[in-house]
N, C-alpha and C positions, 0 to 999 in steps of 0.2 A: 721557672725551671730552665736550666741551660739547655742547650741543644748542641750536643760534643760530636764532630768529627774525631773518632778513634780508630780508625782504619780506614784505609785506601788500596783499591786495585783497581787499575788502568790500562786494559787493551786499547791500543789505538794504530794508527799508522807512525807513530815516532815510537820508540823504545822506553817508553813509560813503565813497564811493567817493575821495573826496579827499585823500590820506593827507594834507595838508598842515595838513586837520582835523581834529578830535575831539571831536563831536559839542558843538560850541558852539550848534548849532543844533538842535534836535531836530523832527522833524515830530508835528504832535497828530492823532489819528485817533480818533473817534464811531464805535465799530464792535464787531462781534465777530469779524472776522477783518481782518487787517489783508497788506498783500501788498506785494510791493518796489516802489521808484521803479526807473526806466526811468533808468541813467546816461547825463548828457549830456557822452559820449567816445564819441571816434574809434575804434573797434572793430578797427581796422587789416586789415578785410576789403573783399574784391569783393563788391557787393553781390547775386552770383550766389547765392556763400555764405552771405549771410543769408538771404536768401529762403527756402533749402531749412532753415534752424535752426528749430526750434522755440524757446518763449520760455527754458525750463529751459536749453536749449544755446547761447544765443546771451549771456541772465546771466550761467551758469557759465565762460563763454570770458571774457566782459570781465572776472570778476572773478581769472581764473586770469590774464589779461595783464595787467591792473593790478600785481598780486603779482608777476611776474616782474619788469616795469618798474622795479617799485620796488627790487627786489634787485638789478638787472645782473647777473643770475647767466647768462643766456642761456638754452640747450636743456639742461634739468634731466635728471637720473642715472636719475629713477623716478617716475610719477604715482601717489599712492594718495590715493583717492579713499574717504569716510563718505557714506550716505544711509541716511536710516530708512525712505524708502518709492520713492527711485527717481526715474523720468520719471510722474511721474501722468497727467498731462496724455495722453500720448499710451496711455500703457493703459488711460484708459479712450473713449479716440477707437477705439482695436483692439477693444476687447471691444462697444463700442457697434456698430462695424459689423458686427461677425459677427454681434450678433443683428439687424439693420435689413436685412443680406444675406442672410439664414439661411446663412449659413457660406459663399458662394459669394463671390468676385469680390471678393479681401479685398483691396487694398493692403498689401505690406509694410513701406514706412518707417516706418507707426506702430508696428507691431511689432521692428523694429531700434531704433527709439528707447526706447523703453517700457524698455527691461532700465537694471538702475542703474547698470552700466559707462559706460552712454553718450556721459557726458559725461567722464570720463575718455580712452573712446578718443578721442572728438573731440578734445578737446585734442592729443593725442599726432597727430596727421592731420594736423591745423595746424600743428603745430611740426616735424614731419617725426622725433616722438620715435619708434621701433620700441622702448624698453629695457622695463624692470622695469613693468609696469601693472597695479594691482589696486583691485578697487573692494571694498569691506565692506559688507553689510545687515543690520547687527545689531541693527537699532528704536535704543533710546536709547544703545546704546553702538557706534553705526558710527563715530563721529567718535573717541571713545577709541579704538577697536582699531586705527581707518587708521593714526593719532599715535602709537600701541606699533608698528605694523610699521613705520614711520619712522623710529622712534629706533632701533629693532633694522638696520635697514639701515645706518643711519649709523655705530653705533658698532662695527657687524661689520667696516668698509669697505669694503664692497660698495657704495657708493655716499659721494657727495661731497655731492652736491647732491639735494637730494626738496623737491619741487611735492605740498604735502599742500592736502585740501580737502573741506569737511564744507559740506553743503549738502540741501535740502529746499523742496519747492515745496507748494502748495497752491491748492484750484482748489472753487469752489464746490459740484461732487459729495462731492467728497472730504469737504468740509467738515460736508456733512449727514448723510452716514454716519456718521463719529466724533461727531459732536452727538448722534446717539441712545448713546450712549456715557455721555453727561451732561460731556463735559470741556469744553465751552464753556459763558460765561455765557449766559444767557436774553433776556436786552437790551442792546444797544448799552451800552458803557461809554467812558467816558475813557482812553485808555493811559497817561496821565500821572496817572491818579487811581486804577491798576489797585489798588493795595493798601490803599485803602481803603473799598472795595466791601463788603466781610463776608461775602460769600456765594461758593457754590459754581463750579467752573467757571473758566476762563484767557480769552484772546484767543486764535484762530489766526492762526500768523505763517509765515512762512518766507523764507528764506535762501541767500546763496551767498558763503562765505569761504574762501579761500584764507593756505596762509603757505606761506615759500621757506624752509626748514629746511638748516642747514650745519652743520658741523662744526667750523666753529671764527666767534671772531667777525670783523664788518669795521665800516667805518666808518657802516653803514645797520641794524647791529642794533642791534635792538628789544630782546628779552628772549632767556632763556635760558630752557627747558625743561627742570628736574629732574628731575619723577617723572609719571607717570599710573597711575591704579590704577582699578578697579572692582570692586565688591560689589555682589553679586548675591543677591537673595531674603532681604534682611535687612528686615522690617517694623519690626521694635523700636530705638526711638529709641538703648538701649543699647548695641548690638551695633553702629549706623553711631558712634557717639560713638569707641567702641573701635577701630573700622576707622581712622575719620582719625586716633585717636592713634600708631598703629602706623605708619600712614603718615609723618605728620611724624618719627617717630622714625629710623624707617627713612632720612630723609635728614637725619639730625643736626639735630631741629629740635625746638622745645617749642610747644606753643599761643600764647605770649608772643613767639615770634619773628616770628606774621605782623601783617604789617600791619594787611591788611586781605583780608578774605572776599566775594569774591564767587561768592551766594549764585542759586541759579535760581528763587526765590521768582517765582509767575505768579496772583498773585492769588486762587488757589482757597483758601479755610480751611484746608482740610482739610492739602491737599498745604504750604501756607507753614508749619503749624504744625508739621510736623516739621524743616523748616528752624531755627525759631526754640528745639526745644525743643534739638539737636543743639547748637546754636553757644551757646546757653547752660548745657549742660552740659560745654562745653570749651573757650570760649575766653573771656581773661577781660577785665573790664569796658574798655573805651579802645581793643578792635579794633576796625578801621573797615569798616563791613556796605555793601556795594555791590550792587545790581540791572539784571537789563539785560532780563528777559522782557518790561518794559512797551514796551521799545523795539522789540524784532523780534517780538513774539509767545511764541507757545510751539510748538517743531515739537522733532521727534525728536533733531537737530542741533544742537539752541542754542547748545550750548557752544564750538560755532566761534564762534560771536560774543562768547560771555568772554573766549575766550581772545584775540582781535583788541583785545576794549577793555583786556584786564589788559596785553597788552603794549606798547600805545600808552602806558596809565598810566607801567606800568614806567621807559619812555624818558624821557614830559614831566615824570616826577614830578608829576603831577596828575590828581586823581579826577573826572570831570567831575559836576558840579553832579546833572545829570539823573540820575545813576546813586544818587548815596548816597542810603543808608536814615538809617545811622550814624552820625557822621564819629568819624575816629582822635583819639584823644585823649592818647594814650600817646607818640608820635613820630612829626618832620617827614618825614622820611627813607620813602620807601616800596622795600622789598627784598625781600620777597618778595608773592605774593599769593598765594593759594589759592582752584580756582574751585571749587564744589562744588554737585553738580545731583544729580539723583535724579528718579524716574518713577515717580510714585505709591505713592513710602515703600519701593519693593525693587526698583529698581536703582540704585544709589548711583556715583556717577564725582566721581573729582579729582583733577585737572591742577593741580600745581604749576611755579608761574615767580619764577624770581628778577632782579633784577637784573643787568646786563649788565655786567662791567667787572670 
């Protein structure tokens, strides 16, 4: 069975929202953490209901209606839902008032918001879904595992239609926490000049992408989804080189058949250098190397947002300008893509997409 991208919605920090476009515009940001634009669309809600949304909830809904929109698929089979760390925003509003209340006189909605279902259930509350609902917290691979229990529902036929959705917020606590971490740069940088910085450290970013995943194709798909896989606790450049060959093989594929690789390279030395040592120890010269962290950041999630830009590409047959590193030089034709991320050289994930048609 196929596995069809029919729909797409995309909050992020560039102007995605649009499916009509593909980042022909890109927005430039001076920063070291960088945060979504506020889409200008009709939310299709009572303003009662927004009021009580927090920002996480009220993103994550436009970008889940957006996707549906775009599909016509209507009230989806199953919501599964990726986050690496949840509703931040309101857990740390929960844990701040317990300690400013010493533990008395708490409000609960920050606390029903705060769990990483939440924007999952909300969706389903809105849309009147009661079916299949499950959210994943698995740090860098919530969004691969949501995308495996999706394919797994689809080709079981336990379901027709699945509302998949990888998403991540970030909020300036948050921010300074993981900064003693050392993963962010030290001083405001360019996102558009992220990879040639030289030094240690990413942008923080985050996100909210949705895709409408089917079973078979229609006249609004995007791409098809063949594989996902993830490697876990592999630090040696060898042992991920070998992963992805087994992988491509696994779906009748050679290094020479992909197009083009998109790569999660986010500016740090350290972390791009295994990217760079990976892809040239396996793919050969004339594949075309693509990037997309300067544009949303770097958050747990990212790879919602490859997978949004590989399957826009997929359709336009076109790389957009801001993304390449590389350009293909081997052939016009783009058929498949390969998106390939990793989290600090041992967790390894790749989503393969082909061609629709």
């Amino acid at each position: 069975m196929k596995i069809c991208i029919n729909g797409t919605g995309n909050v992020s920090p560039q102007p995605t929202w649009d499916n009509s476009q593909f980042l022909e515009q890109v927005q430039e940001y001076h920063a070291r953490m960088i945060q979504c634009l506020e889409p200008d669309v009709d939310p299709g809600l009572d303003e009662k209901y927004l009021r009580r949304m927090n920002r996480m909830l009220r993103l994550g809904w436009i970008a889940s209606k957006i996707c549906l929109d775009d599909a016509g698929a209507g009230v989806p089979d199953g919501i599964i839902t990726g986050s690496g760390w949840g509703s931040v925003h309101d857990s740390e509003k929960f844990l701040l008032t317990i300690y400013k209340n010493k533990e008395n006189l708490l409000p609960p909605t920050p606390f029903i918001q705060s769990t990483h279902n939440a924007l999952g259930s909300q969706i389903a509350i809105l849309l009147g879904n009661f079916r299949y609902n499950v959210a994943y917290a698995h740090a860098s691979f919530a969004f691969e595992h949501a995308l495996l229990d999706a394919i797994c529902q689809l080709r079981s036929g336990e379901m027709k239609n699945v509302l998949l959705g990888g998403f991540d917020e970030i909020t300036e606590n948050q921010f300074t926490l993981i900064g003693r971490l050392g993963r962010w740069k030290n001083e405001p940088v360019s996102n558009l000049s992220l990879y040639h910085t030289g030094t240690s450290g990413s942008i923080a970013g985050e996100g909210f992408t949705f895709f409408c995943l089917q079973g078979e194709e229609t006249s609004k798909t995007y791409a098809e989804v063949k594989d996902v896989m993830t490697l876990f606790d592999m630090p040696y450049v060898d042992r991920a080189t070998d992963g992805i060959r087994s992988f491509l093989q696994r779906n009748g594929l050679e290094p020479e058949d992909i197009g083009w690789v998109f790569a999660g390279l986010n500016g740090d030395v350290d972390d791009d250098q295994v990217y760079r040592d990976v892809l040239r120890n396996l793919f050969p010269a004339g594949t075309g190397l693509a990037a997309w962290k300067h544009l949303c950041g770097e958050y747990l999630t990212a790879s919602a947002f490859a997978m949004w830009a590989a399957a826009k590409a997929l359709k336009a047959q076109i790389i957009p300008e801001a993304m390449k590193i590389l350009g293909a030089s081997r052939r016009k034709e783009i058929n498949h893509i390969l998106i390939y991320n990793h989290f600090k050289g041992m967790h390894h994930s790749l989503i393969l997409l082909r061609r629709a048609g």
